[in-house]
N, CA, C and O of each residue as an XYZ file, in Angstrom:
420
protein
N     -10.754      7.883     -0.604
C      -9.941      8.024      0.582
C      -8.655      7.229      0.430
O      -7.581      7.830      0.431
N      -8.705      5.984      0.308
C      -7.630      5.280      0.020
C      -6.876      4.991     -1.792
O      -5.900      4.370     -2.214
N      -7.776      5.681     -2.315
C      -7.214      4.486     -3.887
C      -6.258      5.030     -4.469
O      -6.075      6.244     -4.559
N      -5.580      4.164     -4.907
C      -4.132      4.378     -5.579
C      -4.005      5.435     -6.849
O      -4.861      5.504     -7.731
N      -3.100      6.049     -6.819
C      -2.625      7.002     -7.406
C      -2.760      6.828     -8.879
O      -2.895      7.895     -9.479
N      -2.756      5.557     -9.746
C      -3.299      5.570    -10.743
C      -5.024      5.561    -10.970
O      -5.584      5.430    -12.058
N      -5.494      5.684    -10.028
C      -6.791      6.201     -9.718
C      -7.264      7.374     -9.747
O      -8.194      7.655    -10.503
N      -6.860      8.019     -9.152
C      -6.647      9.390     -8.623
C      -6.825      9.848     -9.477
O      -7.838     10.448     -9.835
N      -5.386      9.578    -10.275
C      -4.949     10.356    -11.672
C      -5.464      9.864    -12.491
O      -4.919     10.191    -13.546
N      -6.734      8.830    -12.732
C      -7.639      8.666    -13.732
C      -6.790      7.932    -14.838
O      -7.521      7.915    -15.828
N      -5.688      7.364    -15.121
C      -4.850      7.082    -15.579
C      -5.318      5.394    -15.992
O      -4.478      4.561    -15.650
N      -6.507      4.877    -16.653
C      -7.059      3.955    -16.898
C      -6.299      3.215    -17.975
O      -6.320      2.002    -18.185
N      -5.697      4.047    -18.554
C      -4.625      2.837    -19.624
C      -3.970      2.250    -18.716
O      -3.267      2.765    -17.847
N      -4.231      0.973    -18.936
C      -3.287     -0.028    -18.248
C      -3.531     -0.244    -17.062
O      -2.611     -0.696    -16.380
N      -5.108      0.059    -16.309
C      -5.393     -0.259    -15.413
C      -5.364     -1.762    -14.758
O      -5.583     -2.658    -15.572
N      -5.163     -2.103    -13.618
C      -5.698     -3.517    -13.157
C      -5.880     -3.300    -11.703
O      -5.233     -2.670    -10.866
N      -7.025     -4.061    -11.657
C      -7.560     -3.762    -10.193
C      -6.575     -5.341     -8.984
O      -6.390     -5.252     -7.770
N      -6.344     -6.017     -9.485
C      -4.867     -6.733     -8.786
C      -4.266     -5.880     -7.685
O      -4.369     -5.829     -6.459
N      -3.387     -5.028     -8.924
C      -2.536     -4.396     -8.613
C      -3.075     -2.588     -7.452
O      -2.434     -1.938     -6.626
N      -4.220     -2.462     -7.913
C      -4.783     -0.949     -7.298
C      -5.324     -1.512     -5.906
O      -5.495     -0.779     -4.932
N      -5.614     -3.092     -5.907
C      -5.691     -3.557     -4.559
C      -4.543     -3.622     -3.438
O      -4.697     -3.309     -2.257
N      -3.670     -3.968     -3.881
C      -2.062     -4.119     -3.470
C      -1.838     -2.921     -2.805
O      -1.651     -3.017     -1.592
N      -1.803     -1.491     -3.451
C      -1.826     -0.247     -2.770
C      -2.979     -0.448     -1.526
O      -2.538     -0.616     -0.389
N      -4.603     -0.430     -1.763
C      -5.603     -0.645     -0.915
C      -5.150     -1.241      0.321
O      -5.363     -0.647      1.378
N      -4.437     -2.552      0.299
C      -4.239     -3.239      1.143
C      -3.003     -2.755      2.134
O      -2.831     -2.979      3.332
N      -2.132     -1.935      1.094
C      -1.332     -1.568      1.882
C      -1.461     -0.380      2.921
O      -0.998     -0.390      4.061
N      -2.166      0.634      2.329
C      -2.710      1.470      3.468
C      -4.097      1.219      3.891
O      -4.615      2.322      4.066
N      -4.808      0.420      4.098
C      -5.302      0.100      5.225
C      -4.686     -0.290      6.468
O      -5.159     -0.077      7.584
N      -3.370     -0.997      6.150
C      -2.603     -1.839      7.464
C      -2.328     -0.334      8.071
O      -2.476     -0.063      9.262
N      -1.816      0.799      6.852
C      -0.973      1.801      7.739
C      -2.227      2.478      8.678
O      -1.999      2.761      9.854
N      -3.376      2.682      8.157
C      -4.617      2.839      9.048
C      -4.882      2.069     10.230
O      -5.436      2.491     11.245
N      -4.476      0.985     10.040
C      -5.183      0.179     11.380
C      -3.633      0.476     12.177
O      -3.880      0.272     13.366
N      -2.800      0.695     12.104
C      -1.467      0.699     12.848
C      -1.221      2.347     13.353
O      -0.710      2.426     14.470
N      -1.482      3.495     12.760
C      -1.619      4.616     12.830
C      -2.920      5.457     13.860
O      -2.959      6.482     14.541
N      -3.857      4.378     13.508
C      -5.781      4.366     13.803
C      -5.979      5.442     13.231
O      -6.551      6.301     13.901
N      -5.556      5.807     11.704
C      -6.505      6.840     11.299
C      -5.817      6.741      9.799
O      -4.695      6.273      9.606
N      -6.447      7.120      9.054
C      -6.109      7.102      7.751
C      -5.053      8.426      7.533
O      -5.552      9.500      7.868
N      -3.850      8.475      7.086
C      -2.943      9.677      6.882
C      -3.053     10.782      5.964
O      -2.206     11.646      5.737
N      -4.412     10.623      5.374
C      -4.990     11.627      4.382
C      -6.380     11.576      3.991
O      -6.642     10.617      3.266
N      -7.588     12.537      4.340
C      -8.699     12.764      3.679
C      -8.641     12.169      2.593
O      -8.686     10.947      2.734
N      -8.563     12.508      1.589
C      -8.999     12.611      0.373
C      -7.461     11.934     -0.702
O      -6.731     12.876     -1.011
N      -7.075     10.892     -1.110
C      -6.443     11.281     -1.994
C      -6.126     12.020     -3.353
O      -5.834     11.408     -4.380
N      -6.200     13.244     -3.272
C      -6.170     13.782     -4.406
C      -4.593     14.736     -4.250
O      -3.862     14.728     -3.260
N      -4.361     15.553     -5.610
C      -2.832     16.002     -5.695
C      -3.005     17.336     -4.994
O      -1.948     17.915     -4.747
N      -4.365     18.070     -4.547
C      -4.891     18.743     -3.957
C      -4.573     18.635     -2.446
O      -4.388     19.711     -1.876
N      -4.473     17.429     -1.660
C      -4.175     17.385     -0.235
C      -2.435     17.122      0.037
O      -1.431     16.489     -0.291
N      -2.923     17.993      0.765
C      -1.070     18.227      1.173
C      -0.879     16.679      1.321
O      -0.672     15.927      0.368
N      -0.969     16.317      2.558
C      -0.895     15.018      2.932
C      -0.230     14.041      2.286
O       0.791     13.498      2.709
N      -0.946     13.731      0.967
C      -0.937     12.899     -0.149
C      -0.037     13.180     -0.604
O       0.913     12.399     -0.545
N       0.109     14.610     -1.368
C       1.234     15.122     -1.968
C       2.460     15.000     -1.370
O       3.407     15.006     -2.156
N       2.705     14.895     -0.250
C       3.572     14.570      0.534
C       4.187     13.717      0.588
O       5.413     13.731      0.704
N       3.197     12.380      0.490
C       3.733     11.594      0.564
C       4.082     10.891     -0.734
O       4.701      9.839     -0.575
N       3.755     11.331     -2.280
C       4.064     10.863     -2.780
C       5.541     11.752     -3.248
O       6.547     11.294     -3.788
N       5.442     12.237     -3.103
C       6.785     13.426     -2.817
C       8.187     12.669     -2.297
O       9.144     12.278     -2.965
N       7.936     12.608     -0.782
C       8.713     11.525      0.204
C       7.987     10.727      0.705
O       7.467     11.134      1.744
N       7.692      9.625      0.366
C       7.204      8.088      1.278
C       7.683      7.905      2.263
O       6.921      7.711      3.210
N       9.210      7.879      2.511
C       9.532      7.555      3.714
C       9.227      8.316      5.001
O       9.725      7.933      6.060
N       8.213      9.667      4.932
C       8.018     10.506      5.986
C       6.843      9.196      6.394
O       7.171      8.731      7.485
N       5.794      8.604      5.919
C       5.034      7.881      6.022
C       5.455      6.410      6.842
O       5.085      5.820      7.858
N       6.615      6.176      5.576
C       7.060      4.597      6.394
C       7.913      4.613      7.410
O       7.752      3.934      8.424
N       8.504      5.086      7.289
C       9.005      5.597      9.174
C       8.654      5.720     10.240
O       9.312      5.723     11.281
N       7.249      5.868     10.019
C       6.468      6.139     11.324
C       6.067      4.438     11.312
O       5.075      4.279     12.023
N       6.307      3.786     11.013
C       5.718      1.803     10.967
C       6.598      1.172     11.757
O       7.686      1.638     12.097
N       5.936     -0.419     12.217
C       7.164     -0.806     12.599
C       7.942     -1.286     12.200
O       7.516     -2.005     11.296
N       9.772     -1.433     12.385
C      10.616     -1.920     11.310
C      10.266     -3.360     10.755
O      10.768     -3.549      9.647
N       9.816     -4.010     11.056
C       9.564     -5.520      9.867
C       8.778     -5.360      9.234
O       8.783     -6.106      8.255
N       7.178     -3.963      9.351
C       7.003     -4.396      7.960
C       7.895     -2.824      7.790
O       7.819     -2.148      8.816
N       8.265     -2.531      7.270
C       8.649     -0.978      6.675
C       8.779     -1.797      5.000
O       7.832     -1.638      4.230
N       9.716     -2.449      4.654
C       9.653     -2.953      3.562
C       8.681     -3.581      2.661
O       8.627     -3.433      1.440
N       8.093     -4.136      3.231
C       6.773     -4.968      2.106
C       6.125     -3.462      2.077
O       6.014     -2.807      1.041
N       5.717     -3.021      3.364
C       4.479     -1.721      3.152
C       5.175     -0.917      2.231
O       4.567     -0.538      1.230
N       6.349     -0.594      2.401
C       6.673      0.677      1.440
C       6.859      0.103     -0.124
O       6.857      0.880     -1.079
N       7.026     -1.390     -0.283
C       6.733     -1.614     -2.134
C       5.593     -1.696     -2.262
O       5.156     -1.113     -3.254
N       4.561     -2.432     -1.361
C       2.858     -2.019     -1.537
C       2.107     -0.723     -1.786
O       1.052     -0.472     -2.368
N       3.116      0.104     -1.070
C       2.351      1.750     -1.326
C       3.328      2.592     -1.976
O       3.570      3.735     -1.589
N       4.149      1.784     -3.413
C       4.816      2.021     -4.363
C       3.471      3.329     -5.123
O       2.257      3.149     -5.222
N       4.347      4.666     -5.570
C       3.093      5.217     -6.566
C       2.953      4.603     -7.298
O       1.809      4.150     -7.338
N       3.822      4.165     -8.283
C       3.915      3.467    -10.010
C       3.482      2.186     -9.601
O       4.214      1.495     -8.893
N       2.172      1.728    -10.036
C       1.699      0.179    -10.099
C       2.638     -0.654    -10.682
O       2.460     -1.802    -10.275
N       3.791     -0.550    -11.652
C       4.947     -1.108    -11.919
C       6.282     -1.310    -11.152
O       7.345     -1.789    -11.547
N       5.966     -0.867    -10.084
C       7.225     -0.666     -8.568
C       6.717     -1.507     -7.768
O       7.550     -1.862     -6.933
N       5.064     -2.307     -7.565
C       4.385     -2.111     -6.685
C       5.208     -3.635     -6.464
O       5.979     -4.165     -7.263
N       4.725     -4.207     -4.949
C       5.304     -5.422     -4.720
C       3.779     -6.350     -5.357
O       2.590     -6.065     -5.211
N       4.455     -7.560     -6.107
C       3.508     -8.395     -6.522
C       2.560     -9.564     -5.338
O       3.241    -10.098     -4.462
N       1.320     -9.825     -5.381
C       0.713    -10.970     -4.276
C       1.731    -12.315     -4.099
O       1.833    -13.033     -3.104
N       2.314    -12.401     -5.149
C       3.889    -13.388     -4.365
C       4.566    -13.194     -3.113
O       4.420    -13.819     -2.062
N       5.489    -12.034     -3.439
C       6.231    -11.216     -3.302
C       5.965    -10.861     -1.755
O       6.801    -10.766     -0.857
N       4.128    -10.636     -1.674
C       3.879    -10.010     -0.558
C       3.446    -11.412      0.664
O       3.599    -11.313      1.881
N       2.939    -12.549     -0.004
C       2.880    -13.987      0.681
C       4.142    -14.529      1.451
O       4.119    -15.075      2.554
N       5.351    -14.256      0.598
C       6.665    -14.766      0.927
C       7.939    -13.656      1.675
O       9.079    -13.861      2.090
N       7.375    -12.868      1.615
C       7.490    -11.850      2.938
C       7.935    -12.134      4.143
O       7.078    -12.323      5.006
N       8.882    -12.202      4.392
C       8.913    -12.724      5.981
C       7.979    -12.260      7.310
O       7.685    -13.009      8.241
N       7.529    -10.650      7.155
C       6.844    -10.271      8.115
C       5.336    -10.332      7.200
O       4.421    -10.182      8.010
N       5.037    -10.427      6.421
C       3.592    -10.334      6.062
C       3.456    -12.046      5.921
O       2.450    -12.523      6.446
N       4.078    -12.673      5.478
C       3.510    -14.042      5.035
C       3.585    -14.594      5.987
O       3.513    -15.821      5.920
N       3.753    -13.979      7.243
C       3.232    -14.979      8.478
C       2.367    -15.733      8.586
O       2.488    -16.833      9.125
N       1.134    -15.200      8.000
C      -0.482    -14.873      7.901
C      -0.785    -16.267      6.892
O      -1.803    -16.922      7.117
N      -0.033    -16.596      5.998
C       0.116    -17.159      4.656
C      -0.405    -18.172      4.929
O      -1.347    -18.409      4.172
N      -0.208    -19.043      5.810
C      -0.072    -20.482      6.085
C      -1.906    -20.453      6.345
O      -2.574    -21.338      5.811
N      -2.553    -19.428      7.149
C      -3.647    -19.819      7.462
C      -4.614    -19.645      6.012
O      -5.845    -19.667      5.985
N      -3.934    -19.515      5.144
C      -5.288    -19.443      3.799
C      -5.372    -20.439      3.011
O      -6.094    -20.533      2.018
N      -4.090    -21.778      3.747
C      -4.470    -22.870      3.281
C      -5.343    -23.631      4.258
O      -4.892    -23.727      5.399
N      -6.787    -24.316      3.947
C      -7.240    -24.991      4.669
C      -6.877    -26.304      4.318
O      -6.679    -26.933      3.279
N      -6.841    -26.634      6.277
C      -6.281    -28.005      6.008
C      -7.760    -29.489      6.205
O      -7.665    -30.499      6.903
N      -8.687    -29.165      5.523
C      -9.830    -30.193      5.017
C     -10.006    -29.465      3.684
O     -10.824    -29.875      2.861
């Protein structure tokens, strides 16, 4: 339902699950913000999908503007576009969150 496009496409050279999380993470948020996942099945078979890897921005447009940016390098197709767990910590609208994964004891 959700896994990234080098998934999909079976495309295991050069896999890393890091990075196929990064996508994961990113459309789940668009799920919980949407309340529904924007495609059955990812495969090149569902319109949906195809769609969106087609044009993304029909997808990120519908978000709200602070995150539009982190989400749309998170749900980069090419795992080499994708935004890195830095990248996505120091975020101004996602690394809000950041501060609470340090415990302070």
């Amino acid at each position: 339902m959700y896994l990234a496009p080098e998934v999909v496409g079976q495309r295991i050279d050069g896999y890393r699950a890091d990075i196929a999380d990064i996508w994961h993470l990113g459309l789940l948020y668009v799920a919980i913000v949407l309340r529904k996942f924007p495609w059955k099945l990812a495969t090149v078979d569902n319109e949906n999908f195809r769609r969106f890897l087609d044009r993304p921005e029909t997808l990120i447009d519908s978000l709200p503007n602070e995150s539009r940016s982190i989400i749309s390098r998170m749900l980069h197709p090419e795992p080499r576009g994708r935004a890195t767990w830095d990248e996505i910590l120091a975020d101004p609208w996602l690394g809000k969150g950041a501060e609470l994964l340090e415990y302070p004891y």
